[in-house]
C-alpha positions in Angstrom: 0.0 0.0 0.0 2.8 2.6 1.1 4.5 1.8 -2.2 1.3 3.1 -4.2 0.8 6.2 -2.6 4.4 7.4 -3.7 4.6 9.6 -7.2 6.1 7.7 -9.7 6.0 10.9 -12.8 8.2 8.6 -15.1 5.9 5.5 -14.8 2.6 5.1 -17.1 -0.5 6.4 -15.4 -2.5 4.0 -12.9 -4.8 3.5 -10.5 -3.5 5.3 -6.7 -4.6 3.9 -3.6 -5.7 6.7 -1.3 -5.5 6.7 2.5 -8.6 7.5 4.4 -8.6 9.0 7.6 -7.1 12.7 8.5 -3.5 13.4 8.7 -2.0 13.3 12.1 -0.8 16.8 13.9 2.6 16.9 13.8 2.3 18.0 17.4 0.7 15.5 19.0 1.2 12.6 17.0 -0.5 9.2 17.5 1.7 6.8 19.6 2.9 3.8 17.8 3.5 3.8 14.1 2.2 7.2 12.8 0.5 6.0 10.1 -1.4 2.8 12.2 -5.0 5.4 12.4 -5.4 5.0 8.8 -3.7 1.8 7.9 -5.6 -1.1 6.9 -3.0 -3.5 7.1 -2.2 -2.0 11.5 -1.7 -4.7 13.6 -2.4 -4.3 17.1 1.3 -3.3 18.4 1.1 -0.8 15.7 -0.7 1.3 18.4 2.2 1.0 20.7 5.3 0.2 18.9 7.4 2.0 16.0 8.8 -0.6 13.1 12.8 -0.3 14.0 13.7 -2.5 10.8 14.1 -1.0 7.2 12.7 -3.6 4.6 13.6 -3.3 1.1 10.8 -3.5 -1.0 9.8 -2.2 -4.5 13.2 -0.9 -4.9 12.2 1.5 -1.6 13.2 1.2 2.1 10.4 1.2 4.3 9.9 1.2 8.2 7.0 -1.4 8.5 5.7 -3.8 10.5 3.4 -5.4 7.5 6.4 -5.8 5.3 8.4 -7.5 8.5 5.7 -10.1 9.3 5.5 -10.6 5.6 1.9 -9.5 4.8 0.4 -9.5 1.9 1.9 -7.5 -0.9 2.6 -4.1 0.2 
């Protein structure tokens, strides 16, 4: 999902996959992984914990819990 939602001008158009939810305040941000209010993959330690591990995937490093438990394609 993360993957999708990154601009990719060079590649052919096709269909995005938008997050729902609102934005978090960069003030008083969620605890947990930012991103686990509006993630449909979130498990629940998503709520408490921040991924540590950078996974390679799609040619991108990303901090996430999904793509360490290997879930389903991100």
């Amino acid at each position: 999902m993360l993957p999708e939602t990154i601009p990719d001008f060079e590649a052919p158009k096709r269909n995005r996959i938008m997050m729902g939810g609102e934005v978090p305040s960069p003030v008083s941000s969620p605890s947990g992984c930012s991103f686990h209010p509006r993630c449909p993959l979130a498990f629940d330690h998503c709520k408490t914990e921040r991924p540590q591990r950078w996974i390679e995937t799609h040619n991108r490093r990303v901090r996430y819990f999904a793509a360490e438990e290997g879930a389903k394609d991100i």
